[in-house]
Every structure is written in C-alpha cells, then in structure tokens.
C-alpha positions in Angstrom: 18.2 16.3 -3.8 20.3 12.9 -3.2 22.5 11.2 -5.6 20.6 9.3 -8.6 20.6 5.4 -7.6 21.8 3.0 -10.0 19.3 0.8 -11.4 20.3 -1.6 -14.1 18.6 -2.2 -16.9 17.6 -6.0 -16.9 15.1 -7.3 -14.9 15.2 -11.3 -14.5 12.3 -13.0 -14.0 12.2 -16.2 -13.1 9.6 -19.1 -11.8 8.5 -18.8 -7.8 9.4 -22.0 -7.5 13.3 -21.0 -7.5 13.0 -18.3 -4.2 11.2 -18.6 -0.8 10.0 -15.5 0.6 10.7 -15.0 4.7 7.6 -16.7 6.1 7.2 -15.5 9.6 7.7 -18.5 11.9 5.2 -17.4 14.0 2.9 -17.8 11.3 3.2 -21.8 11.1 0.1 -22.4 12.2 -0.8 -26.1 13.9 3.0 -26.4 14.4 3.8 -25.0 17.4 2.5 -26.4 20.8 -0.6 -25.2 22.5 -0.5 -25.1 26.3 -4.2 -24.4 26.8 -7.7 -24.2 25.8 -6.7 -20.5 25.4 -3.8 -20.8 23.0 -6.4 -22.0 20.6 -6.5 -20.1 17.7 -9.2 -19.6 14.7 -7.2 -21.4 12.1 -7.3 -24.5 15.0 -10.6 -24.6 15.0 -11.1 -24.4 10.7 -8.7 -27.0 10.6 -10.6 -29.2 12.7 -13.9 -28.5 10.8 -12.2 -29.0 8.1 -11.0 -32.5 8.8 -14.2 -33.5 11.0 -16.8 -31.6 9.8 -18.4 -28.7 11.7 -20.6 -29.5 15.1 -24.3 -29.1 14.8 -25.8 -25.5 16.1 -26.2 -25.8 19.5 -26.4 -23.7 23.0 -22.4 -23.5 22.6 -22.5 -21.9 19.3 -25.5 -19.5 20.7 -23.1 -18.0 23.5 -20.0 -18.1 21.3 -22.4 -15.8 19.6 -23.5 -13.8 21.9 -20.2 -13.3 23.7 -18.5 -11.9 20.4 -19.6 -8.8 18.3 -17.0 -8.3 16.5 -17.2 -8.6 12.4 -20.9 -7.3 12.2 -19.5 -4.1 10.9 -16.8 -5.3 8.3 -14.4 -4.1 7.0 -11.5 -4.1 4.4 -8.2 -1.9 4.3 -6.0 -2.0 0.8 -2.9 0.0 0.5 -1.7 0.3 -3.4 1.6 1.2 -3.0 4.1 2.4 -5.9 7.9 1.7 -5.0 10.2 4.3 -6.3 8.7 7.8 -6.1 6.0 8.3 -9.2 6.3 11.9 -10.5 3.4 13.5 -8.5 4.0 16.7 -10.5 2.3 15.1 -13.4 0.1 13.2 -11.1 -2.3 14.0 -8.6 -0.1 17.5 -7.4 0.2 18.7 -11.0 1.7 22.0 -12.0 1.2 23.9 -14.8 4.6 24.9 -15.6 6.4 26.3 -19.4 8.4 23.1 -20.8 12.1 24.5 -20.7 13.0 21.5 -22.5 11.9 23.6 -25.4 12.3 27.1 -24.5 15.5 27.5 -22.8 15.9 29.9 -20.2 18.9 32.0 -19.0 18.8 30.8 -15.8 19.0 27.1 -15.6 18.0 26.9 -11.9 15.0 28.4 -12.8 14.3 26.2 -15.9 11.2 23.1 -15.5 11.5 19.8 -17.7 8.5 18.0 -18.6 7.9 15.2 -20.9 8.4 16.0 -24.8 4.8 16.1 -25.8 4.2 18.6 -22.7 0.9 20.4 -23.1 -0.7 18.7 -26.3 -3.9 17.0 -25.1 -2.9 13.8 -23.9 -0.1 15.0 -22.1 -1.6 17.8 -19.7 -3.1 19.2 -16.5 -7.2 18.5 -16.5 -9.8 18.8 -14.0 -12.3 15.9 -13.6 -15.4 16.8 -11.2 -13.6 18.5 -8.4 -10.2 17.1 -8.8 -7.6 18.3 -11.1 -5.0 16.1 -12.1 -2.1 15.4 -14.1 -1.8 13.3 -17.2 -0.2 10.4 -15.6 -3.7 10.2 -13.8 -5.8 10.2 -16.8 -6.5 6.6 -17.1 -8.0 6.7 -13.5 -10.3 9.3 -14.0 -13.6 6.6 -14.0 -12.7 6.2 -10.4 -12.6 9.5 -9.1 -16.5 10.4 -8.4 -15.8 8.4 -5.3 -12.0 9.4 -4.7 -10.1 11.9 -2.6 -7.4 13.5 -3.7 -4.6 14.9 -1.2 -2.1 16.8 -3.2 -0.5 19.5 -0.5 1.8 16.4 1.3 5.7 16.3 1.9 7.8 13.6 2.9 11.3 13.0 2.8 13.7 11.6 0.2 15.0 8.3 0.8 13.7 5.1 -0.4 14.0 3.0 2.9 13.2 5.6 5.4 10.3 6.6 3.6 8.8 3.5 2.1 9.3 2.4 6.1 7.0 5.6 7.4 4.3 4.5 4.7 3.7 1.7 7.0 4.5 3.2 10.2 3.7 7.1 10.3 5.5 9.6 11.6 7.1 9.4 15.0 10.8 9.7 14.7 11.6 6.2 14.4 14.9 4.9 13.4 15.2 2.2 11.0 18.3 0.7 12.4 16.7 0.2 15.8 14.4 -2.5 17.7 11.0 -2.6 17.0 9.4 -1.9 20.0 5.9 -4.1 21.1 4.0 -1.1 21.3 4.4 0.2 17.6 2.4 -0.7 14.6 2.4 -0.5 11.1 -0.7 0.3 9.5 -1.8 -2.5 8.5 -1.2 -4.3 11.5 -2.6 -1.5 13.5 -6.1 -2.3 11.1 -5.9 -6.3 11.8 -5.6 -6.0 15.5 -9.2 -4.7 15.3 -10.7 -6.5 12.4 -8.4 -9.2 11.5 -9.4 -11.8 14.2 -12.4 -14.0 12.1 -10.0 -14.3 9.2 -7.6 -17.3 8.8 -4.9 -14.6 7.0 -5.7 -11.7 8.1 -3.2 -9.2 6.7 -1.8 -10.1 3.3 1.3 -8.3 2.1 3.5 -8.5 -1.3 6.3 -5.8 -0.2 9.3 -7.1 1.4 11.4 -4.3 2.9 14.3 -6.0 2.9 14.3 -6.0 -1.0 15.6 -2.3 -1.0 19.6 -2.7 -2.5 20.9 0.1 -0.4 19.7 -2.3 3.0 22.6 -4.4 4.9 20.8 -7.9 5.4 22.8 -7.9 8.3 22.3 -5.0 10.0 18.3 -5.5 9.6 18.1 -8.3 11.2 15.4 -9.6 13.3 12.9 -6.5 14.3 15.0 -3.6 12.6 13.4 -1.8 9.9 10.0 -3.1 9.6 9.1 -6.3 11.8 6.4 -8.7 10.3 5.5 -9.7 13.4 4.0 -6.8 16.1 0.9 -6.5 18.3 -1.5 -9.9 18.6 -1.0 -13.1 16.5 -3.9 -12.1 14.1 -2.4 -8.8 13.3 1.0 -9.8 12.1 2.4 -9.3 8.3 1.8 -12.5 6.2 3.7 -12.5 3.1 1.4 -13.9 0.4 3.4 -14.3 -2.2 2.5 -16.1 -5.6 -0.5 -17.8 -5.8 1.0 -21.0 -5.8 2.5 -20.5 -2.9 -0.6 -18.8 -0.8 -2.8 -22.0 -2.7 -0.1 -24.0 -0.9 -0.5 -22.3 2.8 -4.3 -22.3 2.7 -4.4 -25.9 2.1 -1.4 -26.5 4.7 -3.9 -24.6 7.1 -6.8 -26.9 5.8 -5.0 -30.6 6.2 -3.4 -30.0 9.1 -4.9 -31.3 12.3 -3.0 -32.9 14.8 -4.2 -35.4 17.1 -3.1 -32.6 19.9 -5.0 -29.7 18.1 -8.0 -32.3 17.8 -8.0 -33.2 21.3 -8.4 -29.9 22.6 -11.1 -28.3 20.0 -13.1 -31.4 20.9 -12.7 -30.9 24.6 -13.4 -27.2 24.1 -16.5 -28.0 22.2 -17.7 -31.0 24.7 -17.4 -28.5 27.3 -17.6 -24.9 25.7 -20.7 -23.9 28.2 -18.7 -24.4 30.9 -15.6 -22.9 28.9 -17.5 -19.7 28.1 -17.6 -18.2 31.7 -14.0 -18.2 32.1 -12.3 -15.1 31.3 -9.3 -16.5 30.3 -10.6 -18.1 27.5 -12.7 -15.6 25.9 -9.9 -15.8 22.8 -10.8 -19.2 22.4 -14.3 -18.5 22.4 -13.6 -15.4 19.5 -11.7 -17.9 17.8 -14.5 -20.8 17.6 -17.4 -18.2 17.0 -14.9 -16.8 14.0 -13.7 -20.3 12.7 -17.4 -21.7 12.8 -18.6 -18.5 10.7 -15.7 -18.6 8.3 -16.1 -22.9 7.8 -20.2 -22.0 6.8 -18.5 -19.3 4.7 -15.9 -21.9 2.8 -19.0 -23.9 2.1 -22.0 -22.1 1.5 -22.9 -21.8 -1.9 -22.1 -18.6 -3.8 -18.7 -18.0 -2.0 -18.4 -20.9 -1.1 -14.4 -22.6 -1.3 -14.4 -26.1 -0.7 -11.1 -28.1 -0.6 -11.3 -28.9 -4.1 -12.3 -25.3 -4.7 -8.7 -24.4 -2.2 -7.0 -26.0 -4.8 -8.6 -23.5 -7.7 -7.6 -20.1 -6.0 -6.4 -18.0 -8.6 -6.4 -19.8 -11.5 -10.3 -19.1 -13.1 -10.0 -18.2 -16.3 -12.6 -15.5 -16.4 -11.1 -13.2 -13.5 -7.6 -14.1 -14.8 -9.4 -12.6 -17.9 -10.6 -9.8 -16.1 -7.5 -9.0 -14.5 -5.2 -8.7 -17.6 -3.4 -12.0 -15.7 -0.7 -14.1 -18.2 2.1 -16.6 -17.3 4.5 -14.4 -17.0 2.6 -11.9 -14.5 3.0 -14.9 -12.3 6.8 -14.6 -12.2 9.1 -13.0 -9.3 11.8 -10.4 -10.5 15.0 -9.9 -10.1 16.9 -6.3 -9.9 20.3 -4.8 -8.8 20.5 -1.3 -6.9 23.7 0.4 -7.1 25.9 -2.2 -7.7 24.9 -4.6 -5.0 23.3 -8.1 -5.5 19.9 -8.4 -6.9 16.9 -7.9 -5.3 13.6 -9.7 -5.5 9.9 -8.8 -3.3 9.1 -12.4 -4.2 5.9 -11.5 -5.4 3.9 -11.2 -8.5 2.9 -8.2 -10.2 0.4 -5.9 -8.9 -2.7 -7.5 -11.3 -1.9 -10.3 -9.7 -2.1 -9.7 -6.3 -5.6 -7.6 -7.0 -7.0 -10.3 -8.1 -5.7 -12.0 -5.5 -6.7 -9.8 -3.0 -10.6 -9.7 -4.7 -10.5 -13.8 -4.1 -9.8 -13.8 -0.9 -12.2 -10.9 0.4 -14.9 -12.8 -1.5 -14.1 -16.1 0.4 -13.8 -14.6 3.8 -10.7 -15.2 4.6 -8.6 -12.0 4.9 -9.1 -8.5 5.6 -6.1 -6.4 4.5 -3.9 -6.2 2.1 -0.7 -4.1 1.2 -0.4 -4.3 -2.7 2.9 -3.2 -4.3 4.6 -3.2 -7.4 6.8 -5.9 -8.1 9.8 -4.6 -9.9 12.2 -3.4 -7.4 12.6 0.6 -8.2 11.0 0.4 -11.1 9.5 4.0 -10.3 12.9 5.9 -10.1 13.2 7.3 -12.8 16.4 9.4 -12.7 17.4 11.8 -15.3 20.1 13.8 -16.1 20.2 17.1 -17.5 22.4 16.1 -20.8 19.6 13.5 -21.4 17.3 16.0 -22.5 18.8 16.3 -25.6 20.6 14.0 -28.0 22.9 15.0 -31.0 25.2 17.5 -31.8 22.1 19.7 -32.8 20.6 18.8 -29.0 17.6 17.8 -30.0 14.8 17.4 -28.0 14.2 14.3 -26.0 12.5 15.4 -23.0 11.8 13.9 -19.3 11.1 10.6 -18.4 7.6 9.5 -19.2 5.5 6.8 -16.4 2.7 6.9 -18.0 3.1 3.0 -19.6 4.0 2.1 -16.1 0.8 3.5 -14.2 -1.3 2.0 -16.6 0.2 -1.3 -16.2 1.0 -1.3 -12.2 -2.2 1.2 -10.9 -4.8 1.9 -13.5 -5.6 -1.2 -15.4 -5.8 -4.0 -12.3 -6.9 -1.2 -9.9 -9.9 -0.2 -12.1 -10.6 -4.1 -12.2 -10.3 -4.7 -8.8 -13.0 -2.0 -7.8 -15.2 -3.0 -10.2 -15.1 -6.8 -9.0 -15.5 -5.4 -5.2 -18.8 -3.5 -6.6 -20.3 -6.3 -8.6 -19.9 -8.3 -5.5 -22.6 -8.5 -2.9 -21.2 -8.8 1.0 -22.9 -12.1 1.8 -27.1 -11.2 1.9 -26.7 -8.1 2.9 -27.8 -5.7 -0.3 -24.4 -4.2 0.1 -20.7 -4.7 -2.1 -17.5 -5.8 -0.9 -16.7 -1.9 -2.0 -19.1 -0.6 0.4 -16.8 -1.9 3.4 -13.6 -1.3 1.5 -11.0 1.7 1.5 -7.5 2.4 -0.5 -5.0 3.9 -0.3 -3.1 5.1 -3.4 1.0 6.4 -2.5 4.2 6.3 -3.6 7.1 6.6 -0.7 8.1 10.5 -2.7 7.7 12.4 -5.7 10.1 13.5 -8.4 12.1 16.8 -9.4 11.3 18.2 -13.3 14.3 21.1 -12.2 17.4 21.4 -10.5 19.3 24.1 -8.6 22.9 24.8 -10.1 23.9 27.5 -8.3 26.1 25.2 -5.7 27.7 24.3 -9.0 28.4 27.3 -10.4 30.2 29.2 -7.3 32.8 26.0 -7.8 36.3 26.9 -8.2 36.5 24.8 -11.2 36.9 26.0 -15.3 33.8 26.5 -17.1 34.2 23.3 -18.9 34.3 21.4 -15.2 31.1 23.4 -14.3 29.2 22.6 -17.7 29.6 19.4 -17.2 28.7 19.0 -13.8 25.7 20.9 -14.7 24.9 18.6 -18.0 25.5 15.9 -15.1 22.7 16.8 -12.4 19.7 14.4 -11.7 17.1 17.1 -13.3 14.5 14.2 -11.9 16.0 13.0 -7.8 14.0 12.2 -5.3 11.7 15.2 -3.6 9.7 15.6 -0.8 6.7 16.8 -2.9 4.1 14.7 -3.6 0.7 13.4 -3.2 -1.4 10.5 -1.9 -5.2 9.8 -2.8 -8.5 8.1 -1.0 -10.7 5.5 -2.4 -13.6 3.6 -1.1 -16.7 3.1 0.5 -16.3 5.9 3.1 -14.2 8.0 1.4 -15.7 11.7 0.9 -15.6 11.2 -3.2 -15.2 14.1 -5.9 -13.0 16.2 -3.6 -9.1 17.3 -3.3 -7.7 19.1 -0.5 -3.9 21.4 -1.1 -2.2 22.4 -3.9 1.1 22.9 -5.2 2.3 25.8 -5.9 3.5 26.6 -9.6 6.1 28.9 -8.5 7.4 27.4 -5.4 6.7 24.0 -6.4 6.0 23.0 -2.8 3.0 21.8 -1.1 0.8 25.0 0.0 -0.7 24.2 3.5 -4.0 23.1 4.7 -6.8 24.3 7.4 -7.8 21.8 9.7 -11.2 21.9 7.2 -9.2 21.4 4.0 -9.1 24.7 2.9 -6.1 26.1 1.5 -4.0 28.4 4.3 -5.7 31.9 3.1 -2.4 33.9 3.6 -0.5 32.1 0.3 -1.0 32.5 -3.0 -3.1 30.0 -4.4 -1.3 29.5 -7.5 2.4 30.8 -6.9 2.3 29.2 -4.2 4.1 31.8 -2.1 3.2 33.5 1.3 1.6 36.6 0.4 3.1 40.3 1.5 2.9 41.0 5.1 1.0 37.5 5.8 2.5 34.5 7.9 1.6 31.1 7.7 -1.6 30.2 9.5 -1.1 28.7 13.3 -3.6 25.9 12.1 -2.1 25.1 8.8 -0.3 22.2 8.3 1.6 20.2 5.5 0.4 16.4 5.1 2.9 13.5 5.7 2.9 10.1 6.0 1.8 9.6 9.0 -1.2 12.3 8.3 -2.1 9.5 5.4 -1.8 6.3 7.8 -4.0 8.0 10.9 -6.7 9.0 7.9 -6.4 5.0 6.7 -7.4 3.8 10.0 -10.2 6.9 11.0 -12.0 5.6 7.5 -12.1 1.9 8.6 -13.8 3.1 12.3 -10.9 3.2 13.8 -9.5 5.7 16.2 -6.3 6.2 15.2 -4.8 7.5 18.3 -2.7 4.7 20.8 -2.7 2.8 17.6 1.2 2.5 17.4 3.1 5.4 17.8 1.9 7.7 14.7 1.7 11.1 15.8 -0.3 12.6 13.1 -4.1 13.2 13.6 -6.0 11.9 10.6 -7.6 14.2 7.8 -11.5 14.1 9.3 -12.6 15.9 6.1 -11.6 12.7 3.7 -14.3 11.2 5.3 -17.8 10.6 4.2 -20.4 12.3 6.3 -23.0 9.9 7.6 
C-alpha cells in the first residue's frame, strides 16, 4: 500500500472565465496555412458553408459520395471516468466480509473495515439480474439489464501511472518519456476511425497535468499523456465549460478566410477533376463529411443554426433534466500534498453529460472522456484511529462514497442514457444509444484492511508500535478493483470474475468468462493440489481499453501499443 496523499479540505470554485485550459495549438482550426487542396480539412469546408451557404447537389457531391463510406455505421465511445480510486469492494467487486469495526479481532492484520451501517439493508451486497453488486452501486441498478460488469481486474496503485494506462493500456510505457507517433490513447485510437465527419471529434474534460504529485516541468510537451497523436481528427480536444466550447464552435463557424475560401471554391469548381487524384482523397472525405454535417446543423429536428450555436447548453429543460445549477458550471480548485492547487478546468460531470448528449444529437462529435471535476475527490484515505472517536472508542466506521457516486455517476449518468434512448439517430428507427458504448472506471480501488505485521517486528516500545498501527491508511490505494460495460453492444445482464472474500484479490478468468475452475469461488484461494489455469488471466487496463475499441467495430490490435486482447465475451452476439 503507498503513503495516504494529502488532500485538503477546501475546494475553491471559481468562474471559467478566470483560467484557460491548454488548447492544443494544433487544434486552431482556419489559422494555420494550408498548402494544398489536400490540407483542407472538414471544419474548412463547414466554415465556408457556413459563411456562403452550401453548393447545390450536384455530380461533385455524388462522387464525394460514392468515394467515402465511412459514417454509415456510427458510432459513439464515452468513457465515465472516476479520479481517485472509488472503493470497488463496495462497488461492482463486492465482498461479503464481518465489519471488524464492530467486532474486533485479535489479529488486526486480519481485521476488515466497512462503513458504520455495514450490513443493514441499504448498506449491503445485492444481486440485480445476473450481477451482484455493492451498495455504492445501488443507485445504478435501472441500468444494469443492458450492462456488463467486470469485477476480477487489477491494476496498480498510483494515481498518475494509472489514470495514464486508462487511456493508454498496458504496454510498459513510461510516463516521463516521449510520446511516440505510433501510440494511442483510447480515445484517440476510436477517432482515427470514426472521428473524421465530426468538426470535434474527441471531446475530453480530464487534464492530466492536474494530478499535484506531477512536475509541470518535467511533463512537458508529449510526456505523460500527449493531446495530440495519430491524424488531426483524432487528437484530444479539451472541451471545457460550455462557455468556452459555445465559444470554439462559433470561432469554427465565423471563421473563413479569404485563403480558406479561395481554395474550397476552387475545390468545388473543379471537385470532378479533383476526385481522381489520390492525393486528395482527404479532401474529398472532408467535403463529403462537412457537406453532411452543414445539412445536419440545419435540418430541422437536430438542427443548430448559428443562432442555435449560440444556445448550446443553456435549454432550460435538459439543464432540468440533468440536475444542472450555476454553480455546476464552475471549475475547482484543489491542493495535493502540499503543492499548489490543481484545477481540470472543467465542469462537473452533469455537466459535461449533458454536454456530451448535445453534441451527439447535433452531429458534431463522436467521443468523449467524461471525468469528475474535483481533483482527488475519490481518495478517500483513512486511518486506522479514525475508526473510532472518544475515550470510549466509539464507533465511526470507514469512509462512505455513496453521496459522491450519486452526485458524479448515477444521477447525470442515468440521465444521459435515457436522453441517448429517447433520441432517434437521424430517420433511421434507431437511438443515439443503439450506436453508443461506456465505459465506467476508476484508475484503482481501495483497501477496508491493512497488514501490521511490518509494524509489529519494529524494534520500537509498544507505545511507538500502537501508534504506528492507530496511524496506518486502513483505506490506500489497491490494485483490486473493477470496471463495467454499457451500451448498445454491450452483452447486458452479465458479470464476469470475482473477488475473493478471503484473499480479497481478483479470482482469474477463462478466455469465455468463466471463473478459473481450480480456485475457490468464494475464498478466493487456489484449491489443494490445483494450479492456476494456463488460460486464466487477471483483467487490467489495457484488457478494458482493447474491449472499448472491439465494441465500437474496431479491431483493437496495431491500434497503439496496448497489448491486451479485448474481452470478446462483453460483447453482444449478433
């Protein structure tokens, strides 16, 4: 277990206006120069329809057509990601386990701390369908007919390292070094595919950066995790508040330069001729893609005019919807461990659901990496002598996140699927949730126990060692935790692994699912004269980010450098 981090107790939140987030500069869109008809870009083309008005159909607009397929299948990636390590044992890997915050044991090592109200009926392990789950995951429970639940999954147990194979698998990378052209985050991996016909493609609200144990220095440029890998169309853009993404769309909209308009107009006065070059074919994606997102903006229904640009995010109905006040709005402001605060200049996650929703509606992005805004507001740390208070040692118990899930995942997430299924995909008969998947994750889990017998073979008195012992993080961060799958081709009603109640560690998995037959399914340990299964295997990161991409049509392999294969079973069968 590591060292608790200090987190302190104010969180300042203050107006977006005060802070601006790291736009990537490639990401200035009609800025930069273009040196040919094959520089031009979708949001070139928009622009210029936007300004001029869109051309007539005509035999251009048949090949542009013809000559791309992509977007007939579409499709929509979320990650919902919760900074800080949630406490999976009460979760979605729960473990039914005595509360030793009550019932003292002998031996402390052996001793499991649970919440004060542990085992009562609104604070215990249930099973829903085919999933059992913790109380933390009560509120959820609506959504889990069409949600898989992976609870046999490890990671490691630091807050940038992990958080940073969330979005980039698991390949041995090194956060201090280069970002190589070849790697990927997830996300990115996703928009390379689908993200061309979008004008933002791939929408994000973390910031790495924002973790307080990172040197701003030593990340600089692509260390850590780089915005701005693989193809222009598949780099990170930071949303933001909705001010400030109202304020990039219509930047987008307004600009077009005399430059940009003299080369979509000779593109379009010649895009016959155009069309049999090879070397254009981007262009020609990117006029097929504008020209479909422009009828988009303006067809009635889902349509977003310029005067409906300038509305994004503030309709009073879906603000309704989404639980969405003033002071959601805000950016905050924390301190890790002493060192300056920290801010993911973004909203909280309600906000950037809803956010999300508007802009899958209009058609203009395809992924988005929702996050919780407070920085480590997950990490809850506890030590031992907080279990108890007075000189009776009462009982206080372990920390509870049940407020927090409820405000950060249940509430807006249960919103935001219900918006994607009351929302037809253009005239197609089917929802936005039909082409949609999610991710659920945390970057770890959380201890309820701790180990003291390092402590106690000390050379120390007995009043060093008791105090030591009243002194250790009881909830650090641990490896063991889980992840879960939700969406339109997610096998729903099924969980795959399970923790063991003895071990407390992730029991492994068959290439089908199953639990590894030679362990215990409910100690959790490998049973007498049995070794672990050549096939089994323990669920990572990178297990979660391969399954992510396999679900969206993807084939996760050459797509970065993830190693993992993904988990074929989470997927619907045709």
């Amino acid at each position: 277990m590591s060292d608790p981090c200090h987190i302190d107790d104010q969180v300042r939140a203050v107006p977006a206006t005060r802070v601006t987030p790291p736009w990537p500069s490639r990401r200035r869109f009609l800025k930069r120069s273009l040196a040919s008809l094959s520089g031009l870009t979708c949001s070139d083309f928009l622009s210029h329809f936007a300004a001029y008005g869109m051309p007539h159909e005509s035999h251009a607009d048949r090949f542009a057509s013809e000559a791309v397929a992509a977007n007939e299948n579409p499709h929509f990636l979320v990650y919902w990601f919760l900074e800080g390590g949630w406490c999976g044992y009460d979760m979605f890997n729960p473990v039914n386990t005595e509360n030793n915050v009550i019932n003292r044991l002998e031996n402390i090592s052996e001793e499991r701390y649970r919440v004060l109200d542990w085992g009562q009926d609104d604070c215990s392990i249930n099973t829903q369908g085919n999933i059992r789950y913790g109380y933390l995951a009560e509120p959820g429970k609506e959504l889990f007919k069409e949600m898989a639940v992976l609870s046999s999954m490890h990671t490691g147990s630091g807050h940038s390292r992990d958080r940073l194979k969330v979005h980039m698998g698991d390949y041995g990378l090194k956060p201090t070094d280069e970002r190589q052209d070849d790697e990927r985050s997830v996300m990115q991996a996703f928009a390379e595919v689908y993200g061309q016909p979008y004008v933002l493609p791939s929408l994000s609200w973390h910031w790495w950066l924002s973790d307080g144990e990172l040197n701003e220095v030593q990340y600089t440029g692509r260390r850590g995790y780089c915005a701005a890998l693989g193809p222009f169309h598949a780099h990170t853009i930071y949303a933001g508040t909705p001010a400030k993404l109202r304020k990039l769309l219509l930047r987008v909209e307004e600009a077009s330069g005399d430059d940009v308009a003299r080369k979509v107009d000779g593109f379009l006065q010649n895009a016959h001729a155009e069309i049999l070059k090879d070397e254009n074919i981007d262009a020609v994606r990117s006029y097929h893609s504008a020209r479909n997102i422009h009828q988009q903006l303006t067809s009635r229904g889902r349509a977003l005019d310029r005067s409906q640009l300038r509305q994004l995010f503030q309709d009073a109905a879906l603000r309704e919807e989404f639980g969405v006040t003033a002071k959601d709005e805000l950016v905050t402001y924390r301190s890790v461990n002493g060192n300056k605060a920290r801010s993911k200049f973004s909203p909280n996650t309600n906000v950037q659901a809803m956010m999300s929703y508007e802009m899958m509606r209009s058609g203009l992005s395809c992924a988005f990496f929702i996050e919780s805004r407070d920085v480590r507001r997950f990490d809850s740390h506890n030590n031992r002598k907080n279990l108890w208070s007075g000189e009776e040692k009462k009982p206080k118990g372990n920390s509870d996140q049940t407020k927090m899930m409820k405000e950060d995942l249940w509430n807006p997430l249960k919103a935001f699927v219900n918006r994607l299924k009351n929302t037809e995909y253009g005239t197609t008969q089917t929802s936005l949730f039909d082409h949609t998947n999610i991710v659920i994750t945390s970057e770890f889990g959380r201890s309820i126990h701790g180990d003291v017998g390092g402590i106690l073979k000390k050379k120390i008195s007995e009043e060093k060692k008791n105090a030591e012992i009243g002194g250790q993080d009881i909830s650090a961060h641990w490896k063991v935790t889980s992840s879960a799958f939700l969406g339109g081709n997610v096998k729903g009603n099924s969980q795959y692994g399970r923790i063991g109640e003895k071990t407390l560690m992730a029991i492994p998995i068959m290439p089908d699912g199953s639990l590894d037959p030679n362990f215990d399914p409910t100690t959790g340990e490998l049973l007498t004269d049995k070794t672990r299964h050549p096939q089994s295997t323990i669920p990572n990161h990178g297990d979660v980010y391969s399954t992510a991409l396999q679900l969206s049509g993807i084939d996760p392999h050459g797509k970065g450098r993830n190693q993992r294969p993904p988990m074929q079973f989470v997927v619907k069968k045709s």
